[in-house]
Steps between C-alpha positions, in 0.01 A plus 500: 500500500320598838141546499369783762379210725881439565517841672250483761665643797751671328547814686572844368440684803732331760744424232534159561739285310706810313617261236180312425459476066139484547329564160175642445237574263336336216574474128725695304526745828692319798713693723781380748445709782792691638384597882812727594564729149409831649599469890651779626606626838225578678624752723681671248157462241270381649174416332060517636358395169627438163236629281603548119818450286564565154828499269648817353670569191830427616404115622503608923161376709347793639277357803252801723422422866366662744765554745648826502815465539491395172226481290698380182735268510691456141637164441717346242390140392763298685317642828733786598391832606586793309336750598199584766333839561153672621369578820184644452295227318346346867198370228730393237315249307465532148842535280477569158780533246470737151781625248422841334800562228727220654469621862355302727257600754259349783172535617442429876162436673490590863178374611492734829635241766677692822617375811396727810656545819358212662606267237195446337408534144261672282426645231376825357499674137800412304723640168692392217813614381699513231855499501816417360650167500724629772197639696544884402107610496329617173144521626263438742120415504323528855101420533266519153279701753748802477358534123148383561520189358435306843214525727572631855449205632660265248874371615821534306726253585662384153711149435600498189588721142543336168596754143355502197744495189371834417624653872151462716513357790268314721471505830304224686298627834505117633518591893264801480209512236599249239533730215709524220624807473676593095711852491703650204874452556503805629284413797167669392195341571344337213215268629438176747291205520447189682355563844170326646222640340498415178180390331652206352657352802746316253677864534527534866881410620490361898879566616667590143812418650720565165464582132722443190492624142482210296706556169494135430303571177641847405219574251233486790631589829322450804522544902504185752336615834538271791165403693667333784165411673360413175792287486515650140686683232262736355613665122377812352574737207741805588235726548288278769277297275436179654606164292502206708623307812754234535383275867756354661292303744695489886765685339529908726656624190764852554640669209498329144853547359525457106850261400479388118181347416415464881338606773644445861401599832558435876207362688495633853250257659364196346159307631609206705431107363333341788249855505543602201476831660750819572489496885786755591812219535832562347463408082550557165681374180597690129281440250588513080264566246562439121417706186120418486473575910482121579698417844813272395705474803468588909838495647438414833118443452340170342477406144246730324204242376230628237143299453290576244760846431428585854775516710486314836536635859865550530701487838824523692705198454803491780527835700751591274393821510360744774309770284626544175473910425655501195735333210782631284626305212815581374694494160584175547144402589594387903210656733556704797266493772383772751313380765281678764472466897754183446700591798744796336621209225682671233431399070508151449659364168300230276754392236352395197602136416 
């Protein structure tokens, strides 16, 4: 058994030693990390960002990106490409995945990114879509403004969408106004909350980079909004009432994403030991979270430590991984990992040992 201390160095971005059997993790959740699973031909599909993945019905890996030549890329879970398609999605960020009647369908996010003329990015007001799992559109939702829900002045630039069992979805405003936005299935507005305003600032969300319906107690369920400055999950009741915050202290939380009994999530930057500060630099880890919301394992990231049932500063442990964006686990329980700005890498693999 190798603790994460025999890692340090280890490499995913310059995919150094390809057949390194590097383990990491803690506890019952170690992972042998598999650097080249998803790498593809980059001039035949080439990749920016890989932002979100999830698995459909029929076992593939559905990953979003926001390169668009192809937004989607469908894989199978040997690593081959099935299928890829959209061109439109230059914000894709958020993917989603819901079956209505055994028919699968996605969600996508695009938080408004473009690329002008002079090569330079931006962003302005962006839209989520639903479509079909082969990316025929249902619907579309542009800016809350358009139905006077928004201020004039407030941004729309949504990240994420999560579905209730009952067919509302939530859409979370985490690049523009840091709302949480809940709509019937048929896309009608129903209410939003979150924001920065809130009398009780224990409501306010700063960067609600993802959200989840948690099912895990199917008598009571709830919504997970990420606070990714907070360095927080933040829970609520389905209709916006405020319960209470999980703090994951150095920990730039994205998306929580709801396996079994757990809770996992990609961390995109992590505060730096010798600091003990985020100061920009390449970072990040996964982080796993059991069935009472206490951190067991941080793939990539140091051993989670509680004192006194407060858990301790965690941080980066190897520069395993450049910005972790978001995690899929799979039937089999292996994690895939999407990373951000890691120099166009494609999914990485963490097999579950």
């Amino acid at each position: 058994m190798l603790t994460t201390g025999a890692v340090a160095g280890f490499n995913i971005i310059g995919k150094t030693n390809p057949n390194d059997d590097s383990i990491i993790g803690h506890g019952a959740f170690r992972y042998k990390v598999n650097k080249t699973w998803g790498d593809l031909d980059p001039s035949k599909t080439p990749v920016l960002n890989c932002h979100e993945m999830v698995q459909d019905s029929k076992g593939r890996l559905v990953m979003l990106g926001d390169e668009i030549r192809n937004n989607i890329l469908v894989y199978d879970k040997s690593g081959k490409l099935l299928d890829s398609w959209g061109t439109k999605y230059s914000g894709g960020h958020g993917l989603t995945l819901t079956n209505e009647g055994g028919e699968d369908f996605l969600f996508i996010a695009d938080s408004g990114y473009y690329l002008g003329r002079n090569g330079k990015g931006g962003r302005q007001s962006g839209s989520v879509y639903k479509t079909t799992i082969n990316g025929d559109l249902v619907f579309a939702l542009g800016h809350p403004a358009t139905i006077g829900v928004y201020k004039d002045d407030e941004k729309f630039q949504p990240t994420e969408t999560a579905v209730a069992p009952n067919g509302d979805f939530y859409v979370a405003d985490g690049y523009g106004s840091d709302y949480i936005i809940q709509y019937n299935h048929k896309g009608e507005y129903i209410r939003h909350f979150g924001g920065h305003n809130n009398v009780n600032p224990e409501h306010n969300l700063s960067q609600a980079h993802g959200i989840a319906v948690d099912t895990r107690n199917p008598s009571s369920p709830k919504l997970i909004c990420t606070s990714r400055n907070e360095n927080a999950f933040k829970f609520f009741t389905l209709d916006g009432k405020y319960i209470e915050t999980v703090k994951l202290p150095g920990a730039y939380v994205c998306r929580p994403v709801i396996n079994g009994e757990n809770i996992y999530a990609g961390v995109c930057w992590s505060n730096f030991r010798d600091s003990g500060k985020m100061n920009g630099g390449k970072s990040g880890f996964v982080t796993i979270l059991d069935k009472n919301n206490k951190v067991v394992s941080n793939p990539g990231g140091t051993k989670p430590v509680y004192k006194n049932g407060v858990l301790q500063p965690m941080f980066m442990d190897g520069a395993i991984f450049y910005h972790g964006h978001d995690v899929c686990v799979d039937d089999e329980k292996n994690v895939y990992v999407c990373q951000w700005n890691a120099e166009k890498t494609y999914p990485v693999k963490l097999e579950r040992v």
